[in-house]
FIGULO-299482 format. One record per residue (C-alpha): residue number from 1; x negated, y negated, z negated; residue in three letters. Coordinates in steps of 0.25 Angstrom, whole numbers. Last residue first. Example, Ala and Ser with C-alpha at 12.3 -4.5 7.8 and 13.67 -1.06 7.14 Angstrom:
<rs>
[2; [-55; 4; -29]; SER]
[1; [-49; 18; -31]; ALA]
</rs>
This chain:
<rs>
[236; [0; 39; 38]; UNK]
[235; [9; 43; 50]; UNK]
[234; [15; 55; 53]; UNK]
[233; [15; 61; 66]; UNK]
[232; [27; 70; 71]; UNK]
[231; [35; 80; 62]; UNK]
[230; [33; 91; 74]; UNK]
[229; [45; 103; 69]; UNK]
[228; [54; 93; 68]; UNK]
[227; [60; 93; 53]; UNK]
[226; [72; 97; 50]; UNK]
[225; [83; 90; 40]; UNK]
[224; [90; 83; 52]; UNK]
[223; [98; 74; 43]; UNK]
[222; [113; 74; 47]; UNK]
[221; [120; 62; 54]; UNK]
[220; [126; 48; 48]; UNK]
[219; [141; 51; 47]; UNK]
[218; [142; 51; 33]; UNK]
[217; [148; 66; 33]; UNK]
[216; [135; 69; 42]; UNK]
[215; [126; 63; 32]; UNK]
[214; [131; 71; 19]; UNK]
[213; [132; 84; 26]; UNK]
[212; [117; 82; 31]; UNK]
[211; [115; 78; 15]; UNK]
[210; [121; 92; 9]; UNK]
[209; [112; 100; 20]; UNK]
[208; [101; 95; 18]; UNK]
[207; [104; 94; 2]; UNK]
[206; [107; 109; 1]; UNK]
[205; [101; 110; -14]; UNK]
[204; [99; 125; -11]; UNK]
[203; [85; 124; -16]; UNK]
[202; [84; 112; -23]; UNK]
[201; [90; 117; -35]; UNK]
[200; [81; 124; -46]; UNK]
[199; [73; 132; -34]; UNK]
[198; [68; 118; -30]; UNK]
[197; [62; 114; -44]; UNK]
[196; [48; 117; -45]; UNK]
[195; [47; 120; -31]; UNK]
[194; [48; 106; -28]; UNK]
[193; [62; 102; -21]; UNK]
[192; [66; 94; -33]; UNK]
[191; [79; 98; -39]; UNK]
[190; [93; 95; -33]; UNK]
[189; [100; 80; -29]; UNK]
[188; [111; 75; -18]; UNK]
[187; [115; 62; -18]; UNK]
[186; [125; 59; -8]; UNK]
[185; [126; 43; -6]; UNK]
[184; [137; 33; -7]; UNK]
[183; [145; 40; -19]; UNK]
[182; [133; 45; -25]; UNK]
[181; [128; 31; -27]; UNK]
[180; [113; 33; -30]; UNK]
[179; [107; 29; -43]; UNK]
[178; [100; 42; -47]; UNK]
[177; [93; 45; -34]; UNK]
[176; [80; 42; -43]; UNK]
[175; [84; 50; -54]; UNK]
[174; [89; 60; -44]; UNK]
[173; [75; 60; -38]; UNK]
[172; [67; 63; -50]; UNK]
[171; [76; 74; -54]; UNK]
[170; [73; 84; -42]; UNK]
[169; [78; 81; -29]; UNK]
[168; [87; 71; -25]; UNK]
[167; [92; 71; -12]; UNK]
[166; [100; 57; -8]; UNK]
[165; [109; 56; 4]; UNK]
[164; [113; 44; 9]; UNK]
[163; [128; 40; 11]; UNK]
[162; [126; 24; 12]; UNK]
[161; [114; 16; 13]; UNK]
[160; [110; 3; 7]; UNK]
[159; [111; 4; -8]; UNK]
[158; [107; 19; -12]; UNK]
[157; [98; 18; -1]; UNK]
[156; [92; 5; -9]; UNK]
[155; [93; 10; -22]; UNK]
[154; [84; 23; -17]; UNK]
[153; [73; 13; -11]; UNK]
[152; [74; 6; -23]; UNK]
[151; [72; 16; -33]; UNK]
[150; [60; 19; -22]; UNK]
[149; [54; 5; -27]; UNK]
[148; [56; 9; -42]; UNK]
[147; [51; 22; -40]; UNK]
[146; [37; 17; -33]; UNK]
[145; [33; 8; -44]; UNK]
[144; [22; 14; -50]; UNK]
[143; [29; 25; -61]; UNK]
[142; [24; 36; -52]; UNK]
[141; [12; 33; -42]; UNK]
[140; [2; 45; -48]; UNK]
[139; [16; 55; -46]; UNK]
[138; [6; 68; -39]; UNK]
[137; [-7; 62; -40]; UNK]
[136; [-14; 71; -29]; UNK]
[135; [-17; 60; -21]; UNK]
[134; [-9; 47; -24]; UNK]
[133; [7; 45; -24]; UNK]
[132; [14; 35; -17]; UNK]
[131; [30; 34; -14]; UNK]
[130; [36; 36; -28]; UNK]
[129; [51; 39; -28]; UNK]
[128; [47; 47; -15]; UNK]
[127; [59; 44; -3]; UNK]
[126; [61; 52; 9]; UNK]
[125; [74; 45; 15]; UNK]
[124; [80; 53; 25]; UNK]
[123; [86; 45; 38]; UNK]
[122; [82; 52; 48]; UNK]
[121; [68; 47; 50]; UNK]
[120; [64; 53; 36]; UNK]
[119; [69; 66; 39]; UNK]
[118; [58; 66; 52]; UNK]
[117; [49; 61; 41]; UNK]
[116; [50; 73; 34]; UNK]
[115; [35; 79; 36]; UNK]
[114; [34; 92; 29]; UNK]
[113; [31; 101; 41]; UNK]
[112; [34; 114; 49]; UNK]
[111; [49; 115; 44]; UNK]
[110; [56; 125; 37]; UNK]
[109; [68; 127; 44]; UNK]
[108; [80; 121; 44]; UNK]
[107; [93; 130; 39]; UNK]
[106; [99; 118; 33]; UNK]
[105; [100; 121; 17]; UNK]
[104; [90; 132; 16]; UNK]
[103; [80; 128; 26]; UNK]
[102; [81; 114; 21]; UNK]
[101; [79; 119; 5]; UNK]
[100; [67; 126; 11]; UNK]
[99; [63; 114; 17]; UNK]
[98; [65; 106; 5]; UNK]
[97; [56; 117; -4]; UNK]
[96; [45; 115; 7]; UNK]
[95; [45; 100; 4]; UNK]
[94; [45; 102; -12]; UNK]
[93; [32; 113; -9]; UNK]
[92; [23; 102; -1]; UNK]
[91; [23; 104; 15]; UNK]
[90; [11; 105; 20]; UNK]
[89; [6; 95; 26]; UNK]
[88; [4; 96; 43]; UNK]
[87; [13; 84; 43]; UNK]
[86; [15; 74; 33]; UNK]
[85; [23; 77; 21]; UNK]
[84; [37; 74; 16]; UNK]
[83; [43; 76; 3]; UNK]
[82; [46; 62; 2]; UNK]
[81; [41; 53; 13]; UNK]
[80; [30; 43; 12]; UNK]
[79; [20; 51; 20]; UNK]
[78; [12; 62; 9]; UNK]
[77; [6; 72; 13]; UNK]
[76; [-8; 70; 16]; UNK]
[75; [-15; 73; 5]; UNK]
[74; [-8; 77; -8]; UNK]
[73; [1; 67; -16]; UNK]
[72; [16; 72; -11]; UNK]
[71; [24; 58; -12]; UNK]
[70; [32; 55; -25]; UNK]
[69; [46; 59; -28]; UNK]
[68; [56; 62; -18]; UNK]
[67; [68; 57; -16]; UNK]
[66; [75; 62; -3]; UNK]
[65; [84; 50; 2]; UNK]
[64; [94; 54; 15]; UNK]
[63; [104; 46; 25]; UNK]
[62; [94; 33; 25]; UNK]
[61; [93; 25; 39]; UNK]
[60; [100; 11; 33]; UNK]
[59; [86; 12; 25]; UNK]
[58; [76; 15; 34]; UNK]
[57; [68; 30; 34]; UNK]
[56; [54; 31; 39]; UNK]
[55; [50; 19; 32]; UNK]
[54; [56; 19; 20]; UNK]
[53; [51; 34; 18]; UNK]
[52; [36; 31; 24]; UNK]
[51; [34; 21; 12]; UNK]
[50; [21; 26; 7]; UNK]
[49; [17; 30; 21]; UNK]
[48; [9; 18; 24]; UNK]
[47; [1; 19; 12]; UNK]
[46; [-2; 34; 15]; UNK]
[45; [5; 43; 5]; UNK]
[44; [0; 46; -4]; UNK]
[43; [-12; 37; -11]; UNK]
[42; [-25; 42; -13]; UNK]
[41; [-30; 33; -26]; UNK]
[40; [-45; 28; -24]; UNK]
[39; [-43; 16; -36]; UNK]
[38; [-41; 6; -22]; UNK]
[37; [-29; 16; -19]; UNK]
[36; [-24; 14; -32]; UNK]
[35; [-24; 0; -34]; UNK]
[34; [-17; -3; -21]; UNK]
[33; [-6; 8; -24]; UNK]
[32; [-6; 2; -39]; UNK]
[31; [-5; -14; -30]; UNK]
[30; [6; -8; -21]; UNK]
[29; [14; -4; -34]; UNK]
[28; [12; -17; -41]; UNK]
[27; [18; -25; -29]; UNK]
[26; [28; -13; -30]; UNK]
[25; [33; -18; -43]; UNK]
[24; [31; -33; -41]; UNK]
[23; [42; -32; -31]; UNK]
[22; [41; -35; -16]; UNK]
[21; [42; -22; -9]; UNK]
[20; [56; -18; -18]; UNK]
[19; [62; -32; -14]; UNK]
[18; [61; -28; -1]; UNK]
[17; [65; -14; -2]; UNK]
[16; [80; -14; 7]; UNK]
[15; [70; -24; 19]; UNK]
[14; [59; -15; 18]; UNK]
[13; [66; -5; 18]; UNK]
[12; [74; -9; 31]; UNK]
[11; [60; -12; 36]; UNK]
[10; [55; 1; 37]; UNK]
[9; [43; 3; 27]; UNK]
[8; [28; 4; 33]; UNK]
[7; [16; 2; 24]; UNK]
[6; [4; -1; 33]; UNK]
[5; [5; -17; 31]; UNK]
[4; [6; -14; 16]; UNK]
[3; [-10; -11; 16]; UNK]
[2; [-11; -10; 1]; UNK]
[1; [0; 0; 0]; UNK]
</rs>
């Protein structure tokens, strides 16, 4: 975040989060990235990828939210989206679990790759709670600022859109999802997909499906939950 001319954000975010971008608590944040990366800190993901989510997915286009937590914090995998990695990674266990549970719910086969950016383009809003993490740190960028700006993301879908579906998995997502108007938008919420947790509810969740239902009765079209075979470049 120090070279802000590289950080791309669609300009109906921009617009919705201006107030966000200008307060004194994410000055602070950009100043503890700034900090960090001059102390030798490995950040996740690429400066220009931090805010992949609002950038590949505009506002008036949101039909889905999927919360996540914090971004993967191996090499190389990370790209702004949650769950999501960039091609040829492997995928990490909570994202196999979610394919299983598509195979399961839709019939889709398990696909080649985790990169999810073709879900982001539909309309699916991939949104970590924090959006920077450093190298093997798992969490290092908690408690900094992040969760207030993405209450605000959140706030702002709840606000400005109309009949989104939110999947909440595992208990930090539903806190977070917690003030969504239920009778505007389908909440739909089940244990975390990790492997910890998947087998005590995920699995059989049937949200795929649940949300498509949802859309098509709101007239805006299913999500095409599979993932082309060639995911296409990525960009750092």
């Amino acid at each position: 975040m120090s070279k802000p001319r590289t950080i791309r954000v669609h300009p109906e975010w921009k617009q919705a989060l201006s107030e966000e971008f200008g307060s004194d608590y994410m000055e602070a944040l950009r100043a503890f990235l700034v900090e960090r990366k001059r102390a030798g800190a490995v950040i996740y993901p690429p400066g220009p990828r931090i805010f992949n989510a609002l950038d590949s997915t505009p506002l008036s286009k949101v039909r889905v939210v999927i919360l996540g937590q914090d971004p993967y914090h191996g090499p190389g995998q990370a790209h702004g989206l949650c769950f999501s990695v960039r091609p040829g990674v492997a995928s990490p266990p909570s994202l196999v679990n979610i394919f299983k549970e598509l195979e399961s719910d839709l019939g889709l086969p398990v696909p080649n790759h985790g990169c999810l950016q073709s879900w982001a383009g539909q309309g699916v809003l991939l949104l970590n709670a924090v959006l920077t993490v450093e190298q093997g740190r798992a969490g290092a960028h908690q408690g900094k600022g992040w969760e207030r700006f993405t209450d605000a993301v959140v706030a702002r879908v709840n606000e400005q859109c109309d009949g989104v579906v939110f999947l909440l998995w595992g208990a930090q997502a539903r806190k977070k999802g917690a003030g969504i108007d239920s009778s505007r938008h389908l909440v739909l919420t089940a244990p975390h997909p990790s492997p910890l947790s998947a087998h005590r509810g995920f699995f059989g969740c049937r949200h795929f499906s649940q949300a498509n239902d949802w859309l098509e009765q709101k007239g805006v079209g299913a999500v095409d939950w599979r993932l082309p075979d060639d995911p296409g470049p990525v960009e750092s």
